[in-house]
N, C-alpha and C positions, 0 to 999 in steps of 0.2 A: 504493500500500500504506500510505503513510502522510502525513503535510503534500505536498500538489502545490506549494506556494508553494515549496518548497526547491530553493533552482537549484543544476545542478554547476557549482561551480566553481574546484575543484580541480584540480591538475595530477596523473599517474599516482602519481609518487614522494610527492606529498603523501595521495593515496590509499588508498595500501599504507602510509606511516605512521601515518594516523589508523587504518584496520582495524585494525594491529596491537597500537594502544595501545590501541583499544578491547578484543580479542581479550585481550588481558593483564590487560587492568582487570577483565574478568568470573573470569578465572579465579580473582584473586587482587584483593582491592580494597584495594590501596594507590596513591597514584602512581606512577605510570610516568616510568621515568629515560631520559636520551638514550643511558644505558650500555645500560641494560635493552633499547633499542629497536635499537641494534647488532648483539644477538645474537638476534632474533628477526625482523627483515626481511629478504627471500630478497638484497637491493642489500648489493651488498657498500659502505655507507655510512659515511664517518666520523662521530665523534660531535659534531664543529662542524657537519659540513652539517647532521646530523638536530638540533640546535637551534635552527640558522637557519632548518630547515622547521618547526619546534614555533613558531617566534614566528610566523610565518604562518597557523598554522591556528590559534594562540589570536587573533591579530588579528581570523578573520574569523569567532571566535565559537564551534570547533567540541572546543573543549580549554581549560581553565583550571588555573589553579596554587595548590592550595591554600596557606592563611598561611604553614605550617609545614612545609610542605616542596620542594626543588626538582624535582620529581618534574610531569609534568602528568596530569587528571583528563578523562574526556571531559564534557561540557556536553548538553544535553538535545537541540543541535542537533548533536552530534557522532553521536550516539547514532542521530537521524532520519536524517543522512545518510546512514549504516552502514547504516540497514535497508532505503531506500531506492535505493541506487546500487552497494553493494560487497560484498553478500548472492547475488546470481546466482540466486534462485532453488533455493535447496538443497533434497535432495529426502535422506528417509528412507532410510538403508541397508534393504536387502533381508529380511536377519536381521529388524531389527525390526517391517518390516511383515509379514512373516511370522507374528512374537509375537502385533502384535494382530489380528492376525487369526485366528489358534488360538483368542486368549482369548472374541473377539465370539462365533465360531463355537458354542460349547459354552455359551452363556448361550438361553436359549428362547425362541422367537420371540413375545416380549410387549415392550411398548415402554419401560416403567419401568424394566424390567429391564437391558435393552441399556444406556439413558440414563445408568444407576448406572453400571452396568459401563464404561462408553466415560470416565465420568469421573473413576474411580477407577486407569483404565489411563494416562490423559493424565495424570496427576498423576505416576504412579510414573515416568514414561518422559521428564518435561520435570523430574523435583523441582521442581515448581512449584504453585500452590494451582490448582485447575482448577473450572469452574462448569460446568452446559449449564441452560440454557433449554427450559421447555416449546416445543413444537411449535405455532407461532402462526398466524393465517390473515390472512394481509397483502394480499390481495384482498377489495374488499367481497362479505361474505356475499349469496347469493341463494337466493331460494324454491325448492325442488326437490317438496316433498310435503310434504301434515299429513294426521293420521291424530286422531281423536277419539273417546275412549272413555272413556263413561260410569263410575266408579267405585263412587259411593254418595254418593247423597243429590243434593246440590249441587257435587258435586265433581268435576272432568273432568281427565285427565291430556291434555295438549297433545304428540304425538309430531312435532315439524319438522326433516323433513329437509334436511338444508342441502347446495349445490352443490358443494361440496367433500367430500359423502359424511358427514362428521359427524352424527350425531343431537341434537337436542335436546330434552329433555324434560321436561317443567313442570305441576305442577299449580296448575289452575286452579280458584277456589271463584265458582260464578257466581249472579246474585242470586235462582234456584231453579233446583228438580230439572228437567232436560233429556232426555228421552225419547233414547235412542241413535240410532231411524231418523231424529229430526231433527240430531241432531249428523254423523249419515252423510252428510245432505245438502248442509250447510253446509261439512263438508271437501271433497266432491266439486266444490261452486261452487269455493270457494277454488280447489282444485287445476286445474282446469280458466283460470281467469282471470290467477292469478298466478303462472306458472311462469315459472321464470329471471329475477323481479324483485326488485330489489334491499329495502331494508324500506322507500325512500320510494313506490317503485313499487307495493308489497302495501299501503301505507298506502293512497294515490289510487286503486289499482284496489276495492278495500273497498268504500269511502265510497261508489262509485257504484253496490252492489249494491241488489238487492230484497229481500233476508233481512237485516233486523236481526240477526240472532245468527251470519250471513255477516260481516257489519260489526264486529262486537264480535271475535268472532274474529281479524280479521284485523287488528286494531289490536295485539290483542296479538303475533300472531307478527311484527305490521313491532316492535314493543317489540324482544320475543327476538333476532331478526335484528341490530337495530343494537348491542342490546347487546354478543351473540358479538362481530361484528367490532370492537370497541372494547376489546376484552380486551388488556390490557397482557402485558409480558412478564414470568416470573417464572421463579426459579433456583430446579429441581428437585432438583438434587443438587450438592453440591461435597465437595471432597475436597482432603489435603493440604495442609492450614493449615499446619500443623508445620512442613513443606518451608520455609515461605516468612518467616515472621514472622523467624527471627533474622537473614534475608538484608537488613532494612531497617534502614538506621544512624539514622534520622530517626523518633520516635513519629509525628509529622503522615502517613505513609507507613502507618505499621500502623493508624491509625484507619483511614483510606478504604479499606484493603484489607476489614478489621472490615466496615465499613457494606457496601461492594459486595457482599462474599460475604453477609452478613445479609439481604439485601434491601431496606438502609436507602437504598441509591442505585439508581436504575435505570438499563435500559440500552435505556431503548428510543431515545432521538436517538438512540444509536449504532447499533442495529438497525436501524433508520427506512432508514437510510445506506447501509445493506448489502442491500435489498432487492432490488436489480438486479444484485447480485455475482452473478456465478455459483457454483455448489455447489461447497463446495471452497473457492471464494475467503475471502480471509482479511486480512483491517482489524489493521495494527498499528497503536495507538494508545501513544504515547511521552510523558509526562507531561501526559497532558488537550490533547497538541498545542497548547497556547494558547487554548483554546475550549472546554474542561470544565473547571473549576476543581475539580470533586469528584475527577478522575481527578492530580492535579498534580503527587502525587509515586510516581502509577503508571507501569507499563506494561502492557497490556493488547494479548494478540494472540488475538482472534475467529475463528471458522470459521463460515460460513454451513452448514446442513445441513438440508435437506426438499427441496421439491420446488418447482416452478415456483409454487405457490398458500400452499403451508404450509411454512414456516419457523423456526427456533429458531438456535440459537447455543452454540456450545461452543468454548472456550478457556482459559488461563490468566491468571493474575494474580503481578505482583508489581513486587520496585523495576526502576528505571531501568535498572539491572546485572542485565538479563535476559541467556538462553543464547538469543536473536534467532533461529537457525538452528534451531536443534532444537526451539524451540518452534513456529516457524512450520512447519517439515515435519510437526511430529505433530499439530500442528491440523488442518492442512490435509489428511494422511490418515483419520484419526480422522473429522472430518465426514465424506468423502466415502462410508468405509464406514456410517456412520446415514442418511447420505441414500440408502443403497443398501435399505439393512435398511427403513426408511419407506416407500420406494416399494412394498418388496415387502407390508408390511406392509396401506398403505392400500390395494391393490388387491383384497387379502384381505377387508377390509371393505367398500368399494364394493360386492363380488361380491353375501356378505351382505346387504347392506342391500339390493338390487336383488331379489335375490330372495325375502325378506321381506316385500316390499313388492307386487312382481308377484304372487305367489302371493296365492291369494284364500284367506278364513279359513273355516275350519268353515262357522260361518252362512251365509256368504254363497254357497256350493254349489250 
């Protein structure tokens, strides 16, 4: 779920006292006393043992003591441990999954819509700032069908159906006017030679046809092709700034939150990452883990959500002194119902476009 380099190697008692300073520190961000941690761990512990177990777990990194006060803070590796080893797995009360699922239910089966909604509900339900990512195709695109139709003049609209049921569609200005039974023709070669090829496969199968304007064609849909699949990620909607900005003690912290939710950072390494997650699965990333410096004074917890071909990402953002548990259950809900709603969705269009496409037109009768 988050840094794999992080070994346990904690003892139980030192376990339950780091969760519980950390558990203290979210609620309340001041240091944490060995009095304070007394009355909050289930061990009936004196307050000499719990500071001889605080000099321990600041020894090995996972707690430190600010200047000014005797109180300890957790550390960013304090923080990865918590999310990693002494989290269990926590799962959304009942009630609440309930909530959103009332609220999804009652928004209309259109995808922008949902998207809004799903991240204006994550926001309300973590106080947290929340993003989602369009719905990305992280399988190389492949040839399914083109369709070519004459407009006016020199002009041809390019209709490519992509294997993932997607459309795409593009006008083309070619260097004259092109008679439609020969543009029929030249879709039908294509269609016939390039099915289920990738756009370097439509580029070489092309090249070695007998119709020039087969060739020209199909240079352009291997174009179209690689371009789709090269489409980066990009944040559709977010919500709940407000939640989150006064929660960061450090400007350096509200800049990079600024730039992520703006779009001035991307997030596709970290997408990249999460391609083989399963639906549902969920990347918590705890100060750039050492290996994003734009993320350094974040913490970011991701939900993967589409389907086995097409994927986006929905989560929150904010400091270090995230609610870890609550955000990662409502992520992890949250996705799972848009990758429901998607599935149903893109099936709806596959249907569409199959049959749009089988069905022959007026003329052709």
């Amino acid at each position: 779920m988050t840094d794999a380099s992080l070994h346990k190697n904690l003892t139980e008692r030192q376990e339950q006292l780091l969760a519980s300073l950390i558990r203290e520190y979210i609620a309340r961000p001041e240091p944490v006393s060995s009095k304070t941690l007394t009355q909050t761990t289930e061990r009936n512990l004196s307050s000499a043992t719990i500071r001889n177990e605080m000099v321990v777990l600041e020894e090995k990194g996972y707690i430190r003591s600010p200047h000014t006060s005797a109180g300890r803070v957790p550390t960013e590796d304090g923080y990865r441990y918590f999310v990693q080893y002494l989290l269990n797995n926590p799962n959304l009360p009942v009630p609440e999954m309930e909530s959103i699922q009332s609220q999804l239910r009652d928004r209309p089966l259109e995808m922008e819509s949902w998207l809004q909604t799903a991240t204006l509900i994550l926001a309300k339900h973590t106080r947290s700032a929340a993003l989602v990512t369009e719905p990305r195709v992280w399988t190389e695109q492949r040839f399914k069908h083109i369709e070519l139709i004459s407009t006016h003049g020199r002009l041809i609209l390019m209709v490519l159906v992509l294997s993932t049921g997607n459309v795409h569609q593009q006008m083309l200005v070619m260097s004259e006017a092109i008679p439609q039974p020969m543009l029929t023709q030249a879709s039908d070669l294509l269609n016939r030679v390039c099915l289920d090829q990738t756009a370097q496969g439509v580029r070489d199968r092309s090249r070695g046809l007998s119709s020039i304007l087969a060739q020209e064609i199909g240079e352009l849909a291997a174009d179209a092709l690689q371009q789709v699949s090269e489409i980066g990620s990009k944040i559709l909607y977010r919500a709940g700034l407000s939640n989150v900005l006064p929660e960061f003690q450090e400007e350096e912290g509200v800049r990079q939150a600024l730039q992520v939710l703006e779009g001035q950072i991307g997030l596709d390494e970290i997408l990249n990452e999460m391609v083989d997650k399963q639906v549902g699965g969920v990347q918590v990333i705890v100060a750039g883990e050492g290996r994003w410096e734009q993320f350094s004074n974040l913490s970011l917890v991701l939900g993967r959500y589409g389907t086995s071909r097409v994927m986006g990402a929905i989560g929150v953002i904010g400091p270090t002194r995230l609610h870890y548990g609550n955000a990662i259950s409502t992520v992890s809900y949250i996705a799972g119902r848009v990758s429901e709603f998607l599935t149903e969705l893109r099936g709806e269009e596959d249907d569409e476009s199959s049959s749009a496409i089988d069905e022959p037109r007026d003329d052709e009768k």
